[in-house]
N, C-alpha and C positions, 0 to 999 in steps of 0.2 A: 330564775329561781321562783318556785312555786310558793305563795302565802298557804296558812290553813284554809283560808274562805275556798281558794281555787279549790284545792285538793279536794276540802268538802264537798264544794259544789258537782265538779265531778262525778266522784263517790256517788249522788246521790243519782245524776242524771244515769250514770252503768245501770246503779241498782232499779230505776225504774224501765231504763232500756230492757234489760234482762228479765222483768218478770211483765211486760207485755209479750218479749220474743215468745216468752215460755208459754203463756195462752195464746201466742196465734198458733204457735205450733200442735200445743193441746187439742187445738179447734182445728186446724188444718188438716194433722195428719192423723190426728188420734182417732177422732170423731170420724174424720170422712172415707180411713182407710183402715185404721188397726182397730176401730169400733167398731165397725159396720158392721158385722156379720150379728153383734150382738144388738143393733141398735135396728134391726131388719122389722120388727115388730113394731115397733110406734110410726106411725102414720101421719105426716106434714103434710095437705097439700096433695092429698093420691099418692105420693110415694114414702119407701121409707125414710126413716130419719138419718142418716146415716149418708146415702145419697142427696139428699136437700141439705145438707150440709157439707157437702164436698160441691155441689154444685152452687149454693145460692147463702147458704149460712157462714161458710168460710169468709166469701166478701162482706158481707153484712158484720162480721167480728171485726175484721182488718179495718174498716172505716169507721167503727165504735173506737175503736186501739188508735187511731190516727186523733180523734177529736180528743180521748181522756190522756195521749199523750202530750196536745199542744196546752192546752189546760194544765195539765200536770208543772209541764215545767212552764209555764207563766206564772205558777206559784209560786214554783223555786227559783226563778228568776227573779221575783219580789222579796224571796225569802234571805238569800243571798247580796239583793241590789245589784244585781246587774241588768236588769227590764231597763227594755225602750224608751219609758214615759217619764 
């Protein structure tokens, strides 16, 4: 049986899972595929932005989203009391 702290903790770690899924996917596919045609004009690097970001910006987000989410929950894992230390 689940305490409130669990449930909260939880709760929070979905709610911060679900709104990284949501900007990588923003950045993924929106940017690098449902964007592109309008993002053809801005110039990254020689090409447009729309392709530098399907090719090179997509990774560049996904590894930004991996460090603000181990951080993230190291807070809420202190927030909580359940941290390693």
């Amino acid at each position: 049986m689940e305490n409130d702290s669990d449930s909260g903790y939880w709760a929070a770690n979905v709610r911060l899972l679900s709104i990284l899924l949501v900007i990588w996917a923003v950045v993924s596919f929106g940017m690098g595929i449902i964007l592109r045609p309008m993002l053809m004009d801005i110039k990254v690097g020689g090409v447009d932005l729309g392709f530098w970001m399907a090719q090179n910006g997509s990774i560049y987000v996904f590894l930004i989203l991996i460090f603000v989410y181990a951080v993230m929950m190291n807070g809420l894992d202190r927030q909580y009391n359940v941290d390693e230390e």
